[in-house]
LUMDOTOR-153004 format. One line per 10 residues: number of its first residue (from 1); for each residue x, y, z of N, C-alpha, C. Coordinates in nm, 4 decimals, padded with zeros to 6 digits. Layout:
<torzas>
NUM	X/Y/Z/X/Y/Z/X/Y/Z ~ ... .
</torzas>
This chain:
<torzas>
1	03.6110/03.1959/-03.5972/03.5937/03.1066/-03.7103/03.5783/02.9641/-03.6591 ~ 03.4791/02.8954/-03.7016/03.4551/02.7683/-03.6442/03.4910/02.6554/-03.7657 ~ 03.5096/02.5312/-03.6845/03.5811/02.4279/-03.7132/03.5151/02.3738/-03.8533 ~ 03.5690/02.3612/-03.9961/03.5251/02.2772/-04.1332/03.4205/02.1913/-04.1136 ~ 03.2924/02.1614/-04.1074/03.2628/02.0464/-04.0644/03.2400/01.9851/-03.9780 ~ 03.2138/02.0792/-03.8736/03.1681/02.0367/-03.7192/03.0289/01.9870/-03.7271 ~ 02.9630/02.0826/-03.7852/02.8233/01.9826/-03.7833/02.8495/01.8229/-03.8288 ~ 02.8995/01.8187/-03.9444/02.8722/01.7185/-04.0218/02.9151/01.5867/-03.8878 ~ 03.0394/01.6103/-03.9003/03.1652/01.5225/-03.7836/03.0459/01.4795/-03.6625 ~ 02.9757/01.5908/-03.6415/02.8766/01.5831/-03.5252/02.7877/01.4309/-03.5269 .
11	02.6936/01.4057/-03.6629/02.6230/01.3737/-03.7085/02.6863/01.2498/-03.7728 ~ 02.8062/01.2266/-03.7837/02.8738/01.0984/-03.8201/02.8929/01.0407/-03.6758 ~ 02.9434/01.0871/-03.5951/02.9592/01.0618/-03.4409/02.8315/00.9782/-03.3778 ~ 02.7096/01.1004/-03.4271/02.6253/01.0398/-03.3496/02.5547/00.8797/-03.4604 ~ 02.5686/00.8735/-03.5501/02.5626/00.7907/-03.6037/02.6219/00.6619/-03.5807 ~ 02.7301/00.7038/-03.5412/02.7982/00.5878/-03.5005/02.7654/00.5262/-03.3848 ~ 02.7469/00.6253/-03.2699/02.6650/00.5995/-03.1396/02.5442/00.5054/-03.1922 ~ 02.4409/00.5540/-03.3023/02.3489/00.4684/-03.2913/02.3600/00.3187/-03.3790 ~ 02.4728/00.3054/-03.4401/02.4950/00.1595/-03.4924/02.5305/00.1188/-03.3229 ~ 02.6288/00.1824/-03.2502/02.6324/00.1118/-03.0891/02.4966/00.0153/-03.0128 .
21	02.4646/00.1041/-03.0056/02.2957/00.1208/-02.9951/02.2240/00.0058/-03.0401 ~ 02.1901/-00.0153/-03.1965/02.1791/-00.1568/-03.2424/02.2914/-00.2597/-03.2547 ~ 02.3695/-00.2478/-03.1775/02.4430/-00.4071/-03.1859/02.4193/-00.3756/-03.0425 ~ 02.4236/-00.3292/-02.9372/02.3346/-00.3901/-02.8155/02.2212/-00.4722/-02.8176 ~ 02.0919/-00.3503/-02.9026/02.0043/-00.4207/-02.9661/02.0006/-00.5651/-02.9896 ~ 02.1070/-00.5576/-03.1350/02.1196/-00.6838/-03.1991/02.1741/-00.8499/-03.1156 ~ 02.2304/-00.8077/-02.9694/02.2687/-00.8967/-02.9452/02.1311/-00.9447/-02.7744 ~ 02.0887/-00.8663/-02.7640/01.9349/-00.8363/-02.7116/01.8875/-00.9537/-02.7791 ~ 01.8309/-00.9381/-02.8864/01.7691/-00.9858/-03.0110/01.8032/-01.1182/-03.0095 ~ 01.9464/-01.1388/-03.0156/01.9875/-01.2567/-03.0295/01.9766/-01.3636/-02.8800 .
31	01.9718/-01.2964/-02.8112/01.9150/-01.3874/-02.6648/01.7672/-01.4021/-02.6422 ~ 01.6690/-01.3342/-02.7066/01.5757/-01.3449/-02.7142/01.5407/-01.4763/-02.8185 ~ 01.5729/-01.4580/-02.9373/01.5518/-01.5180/-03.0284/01.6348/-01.6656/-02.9802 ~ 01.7493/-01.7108/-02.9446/01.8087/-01.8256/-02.9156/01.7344/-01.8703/-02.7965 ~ 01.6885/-01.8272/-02.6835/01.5969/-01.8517/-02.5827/01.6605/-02.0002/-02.5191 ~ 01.7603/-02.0272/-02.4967/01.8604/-02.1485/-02.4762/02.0041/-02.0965/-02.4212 ~ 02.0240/-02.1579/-02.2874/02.0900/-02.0704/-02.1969/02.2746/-02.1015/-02.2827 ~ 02.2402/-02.2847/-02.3312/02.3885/-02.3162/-02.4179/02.3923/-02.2182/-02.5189 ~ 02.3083/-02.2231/-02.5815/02.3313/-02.1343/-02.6816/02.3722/-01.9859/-02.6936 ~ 02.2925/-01.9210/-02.5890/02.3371/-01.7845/-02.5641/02.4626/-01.7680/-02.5153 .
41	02.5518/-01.8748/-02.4641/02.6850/-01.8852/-02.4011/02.7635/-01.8885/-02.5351 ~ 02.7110/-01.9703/-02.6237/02.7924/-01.9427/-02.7442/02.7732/-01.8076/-02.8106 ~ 02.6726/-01.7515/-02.8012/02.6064/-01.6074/-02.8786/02.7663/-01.5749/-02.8320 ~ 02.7533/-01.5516/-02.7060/02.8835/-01.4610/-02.6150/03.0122/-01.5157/-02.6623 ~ 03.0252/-01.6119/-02.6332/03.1795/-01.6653/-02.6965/03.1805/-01.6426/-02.8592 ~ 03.1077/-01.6476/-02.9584/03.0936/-01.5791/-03.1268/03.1469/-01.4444/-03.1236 ~ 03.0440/-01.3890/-03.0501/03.0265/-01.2292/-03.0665/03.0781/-01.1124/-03.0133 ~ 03.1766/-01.1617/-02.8335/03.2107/-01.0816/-02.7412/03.3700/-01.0685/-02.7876 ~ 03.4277/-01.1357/-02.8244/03.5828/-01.1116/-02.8607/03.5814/-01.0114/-02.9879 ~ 03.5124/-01.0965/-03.0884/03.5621/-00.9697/-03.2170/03.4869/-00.8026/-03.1421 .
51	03.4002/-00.8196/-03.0805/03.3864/-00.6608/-03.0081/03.4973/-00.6087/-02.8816 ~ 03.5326/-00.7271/-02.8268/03.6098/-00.6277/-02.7568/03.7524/-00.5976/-02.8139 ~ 03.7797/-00.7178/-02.9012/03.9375/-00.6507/-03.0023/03.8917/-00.5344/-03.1270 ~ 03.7755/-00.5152/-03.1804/03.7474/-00.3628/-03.2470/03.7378/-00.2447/-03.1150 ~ 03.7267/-00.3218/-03.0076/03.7158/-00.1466/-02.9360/03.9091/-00.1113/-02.8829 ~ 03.9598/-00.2486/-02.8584/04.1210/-00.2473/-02.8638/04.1922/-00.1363/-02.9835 ~ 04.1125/-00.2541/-03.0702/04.1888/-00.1623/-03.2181/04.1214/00.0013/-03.2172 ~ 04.0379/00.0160/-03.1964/03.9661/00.1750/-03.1893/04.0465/00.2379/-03.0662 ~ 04.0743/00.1912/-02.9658/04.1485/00.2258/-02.8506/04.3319/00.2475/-02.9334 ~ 04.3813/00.1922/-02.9985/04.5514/00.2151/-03.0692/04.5978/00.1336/-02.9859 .
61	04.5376/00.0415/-02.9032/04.6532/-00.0727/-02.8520/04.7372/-00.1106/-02.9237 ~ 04.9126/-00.0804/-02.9172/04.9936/-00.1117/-02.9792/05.0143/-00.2867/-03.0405 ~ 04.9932/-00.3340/-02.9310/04.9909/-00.5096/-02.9174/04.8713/-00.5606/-03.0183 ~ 04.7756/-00.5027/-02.9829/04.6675/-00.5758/-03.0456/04.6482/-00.4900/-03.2047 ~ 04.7102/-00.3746/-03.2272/04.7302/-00.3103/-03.3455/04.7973/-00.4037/-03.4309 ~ 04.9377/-00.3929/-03.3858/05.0658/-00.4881/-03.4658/05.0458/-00.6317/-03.4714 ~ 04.9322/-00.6995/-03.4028/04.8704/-00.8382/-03.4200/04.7797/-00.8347/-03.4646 ~ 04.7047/-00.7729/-03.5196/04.5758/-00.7660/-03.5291/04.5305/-00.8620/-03.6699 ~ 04.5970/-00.8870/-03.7723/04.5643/-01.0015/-03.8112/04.5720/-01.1817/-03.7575 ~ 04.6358/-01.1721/-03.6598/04.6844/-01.2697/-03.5982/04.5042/-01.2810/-03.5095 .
71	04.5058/-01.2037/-03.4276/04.3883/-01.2390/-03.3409/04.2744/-01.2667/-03.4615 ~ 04.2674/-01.1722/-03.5613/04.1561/-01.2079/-03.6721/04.1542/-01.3928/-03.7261 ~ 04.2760/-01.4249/-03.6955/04.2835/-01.5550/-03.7652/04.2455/-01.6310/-03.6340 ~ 04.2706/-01.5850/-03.4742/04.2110/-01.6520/-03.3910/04.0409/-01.6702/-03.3556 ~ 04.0498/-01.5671/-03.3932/03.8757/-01.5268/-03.3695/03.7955/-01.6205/-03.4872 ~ 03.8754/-01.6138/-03.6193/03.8009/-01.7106/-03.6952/03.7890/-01.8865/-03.6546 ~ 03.8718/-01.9197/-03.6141/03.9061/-02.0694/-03.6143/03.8729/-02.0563/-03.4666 ~ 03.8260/-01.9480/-03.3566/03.7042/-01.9724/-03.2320/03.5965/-02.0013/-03.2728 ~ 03.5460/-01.9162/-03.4138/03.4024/-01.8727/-03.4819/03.3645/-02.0775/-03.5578 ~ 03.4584/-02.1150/-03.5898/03.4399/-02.2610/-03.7010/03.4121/-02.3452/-03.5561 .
81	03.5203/-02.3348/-03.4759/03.5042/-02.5010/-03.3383/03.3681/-02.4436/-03.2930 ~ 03.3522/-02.3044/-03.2145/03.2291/-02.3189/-03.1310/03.1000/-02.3741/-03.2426 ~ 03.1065/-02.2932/-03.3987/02.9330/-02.3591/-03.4963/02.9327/-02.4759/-03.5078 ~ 03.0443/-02.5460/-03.5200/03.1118/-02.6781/-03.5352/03.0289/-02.7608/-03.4084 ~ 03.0653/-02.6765/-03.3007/02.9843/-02.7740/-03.1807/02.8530/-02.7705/-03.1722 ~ 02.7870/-02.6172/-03.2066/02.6687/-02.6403/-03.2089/02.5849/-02.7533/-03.3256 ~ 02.6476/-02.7430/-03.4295/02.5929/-02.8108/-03.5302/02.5854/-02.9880/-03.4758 ~ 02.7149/-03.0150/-03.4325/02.7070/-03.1670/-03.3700/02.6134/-03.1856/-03.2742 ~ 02.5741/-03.0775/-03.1964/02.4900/-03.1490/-03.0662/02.3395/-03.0686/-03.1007 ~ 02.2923/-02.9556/-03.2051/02.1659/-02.9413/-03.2194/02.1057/-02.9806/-03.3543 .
91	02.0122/-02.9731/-03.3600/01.9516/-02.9910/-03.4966/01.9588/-02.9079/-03.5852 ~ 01.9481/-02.9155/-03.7407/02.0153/-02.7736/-03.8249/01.8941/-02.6771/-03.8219 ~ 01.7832/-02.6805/-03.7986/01.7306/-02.5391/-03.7733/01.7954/-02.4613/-03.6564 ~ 01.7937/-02.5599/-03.5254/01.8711/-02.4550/-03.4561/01.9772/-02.4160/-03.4511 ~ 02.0489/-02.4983/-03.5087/02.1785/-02.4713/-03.5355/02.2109/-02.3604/-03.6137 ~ 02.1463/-02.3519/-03.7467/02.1588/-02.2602/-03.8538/02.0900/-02.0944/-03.8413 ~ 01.9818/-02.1198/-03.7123/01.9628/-01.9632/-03.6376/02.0491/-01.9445/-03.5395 ~ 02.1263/-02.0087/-03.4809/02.2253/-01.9699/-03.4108/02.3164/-01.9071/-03.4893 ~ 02.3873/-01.9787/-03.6161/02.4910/-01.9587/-03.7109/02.4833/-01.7912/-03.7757 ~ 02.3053/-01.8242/-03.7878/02.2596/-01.6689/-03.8496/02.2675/-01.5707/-03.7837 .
101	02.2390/-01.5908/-03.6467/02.2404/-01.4844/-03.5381/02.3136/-01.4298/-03.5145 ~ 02.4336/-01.5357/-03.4467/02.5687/-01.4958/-03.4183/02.6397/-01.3787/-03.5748 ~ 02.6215/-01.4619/-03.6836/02.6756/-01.3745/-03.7769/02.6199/-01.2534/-03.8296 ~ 02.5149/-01.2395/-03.8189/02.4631/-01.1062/-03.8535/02.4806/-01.0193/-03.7031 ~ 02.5211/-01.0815/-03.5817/02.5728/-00.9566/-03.5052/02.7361/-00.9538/-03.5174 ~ 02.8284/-01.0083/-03.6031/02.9476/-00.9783/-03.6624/02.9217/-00.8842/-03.7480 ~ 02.8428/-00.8865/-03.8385/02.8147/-00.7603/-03.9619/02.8475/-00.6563/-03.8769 ~ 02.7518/-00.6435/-03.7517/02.7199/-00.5340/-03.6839/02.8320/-00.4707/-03.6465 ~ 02.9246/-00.5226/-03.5449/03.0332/-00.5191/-03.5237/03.1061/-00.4637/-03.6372 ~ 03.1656/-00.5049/-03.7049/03.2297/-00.4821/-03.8475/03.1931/-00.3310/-03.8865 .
111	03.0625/-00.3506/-03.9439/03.0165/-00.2069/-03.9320/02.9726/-00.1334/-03.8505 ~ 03.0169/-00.0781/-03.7116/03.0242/-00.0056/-03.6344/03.1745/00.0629/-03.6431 ~ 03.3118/-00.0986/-03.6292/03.4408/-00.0886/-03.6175/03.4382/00.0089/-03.7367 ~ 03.3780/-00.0213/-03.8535/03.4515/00.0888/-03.9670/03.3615/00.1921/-04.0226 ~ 03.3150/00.2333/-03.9330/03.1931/00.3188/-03.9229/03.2159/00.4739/-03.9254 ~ 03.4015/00.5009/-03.8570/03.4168/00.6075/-03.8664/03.5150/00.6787/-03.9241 ~ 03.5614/00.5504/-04.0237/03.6992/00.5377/-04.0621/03.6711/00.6893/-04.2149 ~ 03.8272/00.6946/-04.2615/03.8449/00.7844/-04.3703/03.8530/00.7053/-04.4936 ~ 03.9044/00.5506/-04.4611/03.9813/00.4957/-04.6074/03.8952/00.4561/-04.6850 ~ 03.8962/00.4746/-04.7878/03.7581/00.4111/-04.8872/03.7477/00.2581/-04.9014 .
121	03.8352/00.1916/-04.8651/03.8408/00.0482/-04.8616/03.7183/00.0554/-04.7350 ~ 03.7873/00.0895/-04.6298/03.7168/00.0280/-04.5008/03.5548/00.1019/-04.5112 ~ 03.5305/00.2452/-04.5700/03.4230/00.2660/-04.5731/03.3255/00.1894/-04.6594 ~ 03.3844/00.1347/-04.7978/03.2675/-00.0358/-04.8675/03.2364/-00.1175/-04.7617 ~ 03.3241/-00.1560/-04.6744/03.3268/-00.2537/-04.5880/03.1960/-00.2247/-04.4662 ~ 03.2289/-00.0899/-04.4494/03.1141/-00.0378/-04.3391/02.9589/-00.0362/-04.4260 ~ 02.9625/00.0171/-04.5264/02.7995/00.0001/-04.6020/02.7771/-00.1229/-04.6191 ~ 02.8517/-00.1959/-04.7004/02.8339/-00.3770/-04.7080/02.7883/-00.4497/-04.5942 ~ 02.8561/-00.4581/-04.4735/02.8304/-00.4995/-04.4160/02.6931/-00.4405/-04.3121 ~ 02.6846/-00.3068/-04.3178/02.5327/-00.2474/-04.2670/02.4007/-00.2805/-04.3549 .
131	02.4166/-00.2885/-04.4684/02.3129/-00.3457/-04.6107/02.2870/-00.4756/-04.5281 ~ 02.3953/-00.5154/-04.5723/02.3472/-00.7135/-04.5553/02.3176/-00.7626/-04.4075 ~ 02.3622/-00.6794/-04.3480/02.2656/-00.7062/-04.1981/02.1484/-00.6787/-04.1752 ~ 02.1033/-00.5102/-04.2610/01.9487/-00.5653/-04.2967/01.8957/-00.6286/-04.3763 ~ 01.9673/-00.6787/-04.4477/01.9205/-00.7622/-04.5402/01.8635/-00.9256/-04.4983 ~ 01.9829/-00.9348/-04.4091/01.9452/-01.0744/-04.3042/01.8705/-01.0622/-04.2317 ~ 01.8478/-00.9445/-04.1776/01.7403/-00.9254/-04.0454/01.5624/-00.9164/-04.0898 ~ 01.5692/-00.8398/-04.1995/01.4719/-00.8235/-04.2895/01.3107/-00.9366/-04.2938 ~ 01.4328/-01.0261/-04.3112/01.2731/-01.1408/-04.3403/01.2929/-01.2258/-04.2104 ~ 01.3524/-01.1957/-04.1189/01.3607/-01.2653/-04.0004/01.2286/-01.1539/-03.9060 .
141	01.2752/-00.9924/-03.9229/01.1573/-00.8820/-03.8925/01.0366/-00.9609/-03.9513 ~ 01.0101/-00.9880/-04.0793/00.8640/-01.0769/-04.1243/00.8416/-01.1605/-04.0317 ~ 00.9117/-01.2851/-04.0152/00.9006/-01.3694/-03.9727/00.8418/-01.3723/-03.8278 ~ 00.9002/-01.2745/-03.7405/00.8758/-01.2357/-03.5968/00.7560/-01.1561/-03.5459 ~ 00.6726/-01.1913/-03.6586/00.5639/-01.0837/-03.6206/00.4800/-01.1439/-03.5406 ~ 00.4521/-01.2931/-03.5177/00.4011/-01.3427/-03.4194/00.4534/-01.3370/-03.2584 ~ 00.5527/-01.3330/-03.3101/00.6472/-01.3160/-03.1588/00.6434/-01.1522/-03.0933 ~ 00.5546/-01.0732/-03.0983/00.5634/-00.9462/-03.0881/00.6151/-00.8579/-03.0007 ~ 00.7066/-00.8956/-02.9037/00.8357/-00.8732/-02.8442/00.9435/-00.8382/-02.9473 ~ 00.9866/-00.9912/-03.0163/01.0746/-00.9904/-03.0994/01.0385/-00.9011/-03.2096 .
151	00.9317/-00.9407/-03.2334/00.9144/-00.7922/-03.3759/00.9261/-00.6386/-03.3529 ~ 00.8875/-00.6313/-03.2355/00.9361/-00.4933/-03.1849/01.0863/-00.4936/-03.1803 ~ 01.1156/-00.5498/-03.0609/01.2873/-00.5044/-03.0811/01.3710/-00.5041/-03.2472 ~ 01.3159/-00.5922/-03.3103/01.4329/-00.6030/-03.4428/01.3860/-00.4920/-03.5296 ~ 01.1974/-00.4618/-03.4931/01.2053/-00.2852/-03.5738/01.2438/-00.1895/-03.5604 ~ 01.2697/-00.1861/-03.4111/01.2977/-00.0896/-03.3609/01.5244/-00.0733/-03.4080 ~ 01.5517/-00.1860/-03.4240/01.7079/-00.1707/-03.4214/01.7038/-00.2003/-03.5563 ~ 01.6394/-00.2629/-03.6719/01.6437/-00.1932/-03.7916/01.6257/-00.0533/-03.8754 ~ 01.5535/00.0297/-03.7438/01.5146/00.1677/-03.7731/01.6360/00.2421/-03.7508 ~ 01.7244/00.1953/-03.6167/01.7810/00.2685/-03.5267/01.9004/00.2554/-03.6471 .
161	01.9341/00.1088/-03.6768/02.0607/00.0866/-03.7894/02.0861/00.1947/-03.9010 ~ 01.9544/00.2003/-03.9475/01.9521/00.2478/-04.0832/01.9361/00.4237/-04.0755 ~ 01.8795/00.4595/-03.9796/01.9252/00.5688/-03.9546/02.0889/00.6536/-03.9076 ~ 02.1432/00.5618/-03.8014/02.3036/00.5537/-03.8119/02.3372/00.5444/-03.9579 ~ 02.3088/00.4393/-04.0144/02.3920/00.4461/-04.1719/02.3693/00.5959/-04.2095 ~ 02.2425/00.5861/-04.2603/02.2247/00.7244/-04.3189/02.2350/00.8935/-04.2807 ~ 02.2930/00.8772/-04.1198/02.3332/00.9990/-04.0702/02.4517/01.0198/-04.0949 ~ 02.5902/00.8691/-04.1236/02.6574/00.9043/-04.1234/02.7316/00.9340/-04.3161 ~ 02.6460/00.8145/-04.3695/02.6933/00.8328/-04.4952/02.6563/00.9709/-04.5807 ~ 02.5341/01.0660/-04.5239/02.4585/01.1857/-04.5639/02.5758/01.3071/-04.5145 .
171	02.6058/01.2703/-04.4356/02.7381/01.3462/-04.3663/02.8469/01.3345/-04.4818 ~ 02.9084/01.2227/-04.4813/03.0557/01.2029/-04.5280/02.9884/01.2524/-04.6469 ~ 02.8979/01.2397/-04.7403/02.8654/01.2952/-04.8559/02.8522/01.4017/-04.9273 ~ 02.7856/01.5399/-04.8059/02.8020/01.6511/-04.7626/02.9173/01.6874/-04.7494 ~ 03.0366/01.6357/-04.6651/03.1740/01.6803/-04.6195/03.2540/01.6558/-04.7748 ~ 03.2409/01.5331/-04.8231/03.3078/01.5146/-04.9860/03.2806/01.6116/-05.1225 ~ 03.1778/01.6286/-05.1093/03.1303/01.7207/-05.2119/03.1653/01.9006/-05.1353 ~ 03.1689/01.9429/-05.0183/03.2320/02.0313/-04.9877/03.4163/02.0353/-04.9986 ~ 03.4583/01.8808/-04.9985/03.6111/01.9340/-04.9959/03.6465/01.9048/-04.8969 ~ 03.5904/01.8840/-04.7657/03.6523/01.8760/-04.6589/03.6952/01.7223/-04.5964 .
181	03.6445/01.5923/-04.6625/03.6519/01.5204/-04.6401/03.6977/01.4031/-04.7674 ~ 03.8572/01.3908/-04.7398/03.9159/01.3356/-04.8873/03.9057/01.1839/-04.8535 ~ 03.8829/01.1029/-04.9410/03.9168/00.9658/-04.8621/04.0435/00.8896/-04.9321 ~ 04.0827/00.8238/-04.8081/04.2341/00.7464/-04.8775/04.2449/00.6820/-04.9166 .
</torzas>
C-alpha cells in the first residue's frame, strides 16, 4: 500500500524547487538589470539575509526560530538605511528600480519560504506574494523587450514562477478535495 498523496507531495516539492529556481533567476535579473557594481552590493545586502534566515527558519534553528521576529524587525530597519542610502546618493529612477528590484526579489523569497507550508494563513501569504511578483515583473517583461537578454531571462523565470505556483497550488487542491490535506 503506498503512501496518501505521494504523487501530489511529489509535485508540490518540485514546485517549490522551481520557485528556487526563479529567485536565482530573479536575483540574476536583478544584476543584470541594476548593471552598477554599488548597487548590486546593495541587491546583496536587501536580499541575501531575509534568504538565508528563511532557509534557518526552514532548517528549525532553535535560535533563529525563537527570534525570529526579532531578526524580521532587523532585516526591516537593514531594508529602510541601505534604500535610504541609495535614494540620497542616486537619482529616483535609479533609485526606485533598485527599490523595485530588490523588493520584488523579497516577494520571491517570501513565497518560496511559505511555499510548502500547511497553515492557511501562511499559504495567502505564499499566493499573494507569488501574484504580485508577477504582477511587478509583468510590465517590467514589456518594458525589456529591447534589452533582449533581459527579456529572455524575466520570461523565462516568469514561466518557471508560475508554473511552480501552479504545480503546487493544483496539488494542494487535489490533496484538499481528496481529504488528505487539512489546512490549519
Amino acid at each position: 500500500m503506498g503512501i496518501k498523496g505521494k504523487k501530489e507531495g511529489i509535485y508540490r516539492l518540485l514546485g517549490s524547487i522551481l520557485l528556487l529556481i526563479s529567485l536565482v533567476l530573479g536575483l540574476l535579473l536583478g544584476f543584470l538589470t541594476l548593471n552598477n557594481l554599488l548597487l548590486s552590493i546593495t541587491l546583496i545586502l536587501i536580499t541575501v539575509p531575509p534568504f538565508a534566515l528563511s532557509i534557518l527558519l526552514k532548517l528549525e534553528q532553535d535560535f533563529f526560530v525563537n527570534n525570529a521576529k526579532r531578526f524580521l524587525y532587523l532585516l526591516l530597519i537593514e531594508n529602510i538605511v541601505v534604500n535610504s542610502i541609495i535614494f540620497a546618493f542616486y537619482n529616483t529612477s535609479v533609485a526606485l528600480t533598485s527599490v523595485i528590484t530588490s523588493s520584488s526579489i523579497i516577494l520571491l523569497i517570501i513565497c518560496w519560504h511559505f511555499s510548502l507550508s500547511i497553515y492557511k494563513k501562511n499559504k495567502i501569504i505564499f499566493f499573494i506574494c507569488g501574484v504580485s511578483y508577477i504582477l511587478v515583473n509583468t510590465p517590467i517583461l514589456l518594458d525589456s523587450v529591447s534589452a533582449y537578454h533581459l527579456f529572455i531571462i524575466n520570461l523565462i523565470l516568469l514561466i518557471i514562477l508560475s508554473l511552480g505556483l501552479l504545480l503546487i497550488i493544483s496539488a494542494e487542491l487535489i490533496m484538499k478535495k481528496k481529504g488528505w490535506l487539512k489546512y490549519i
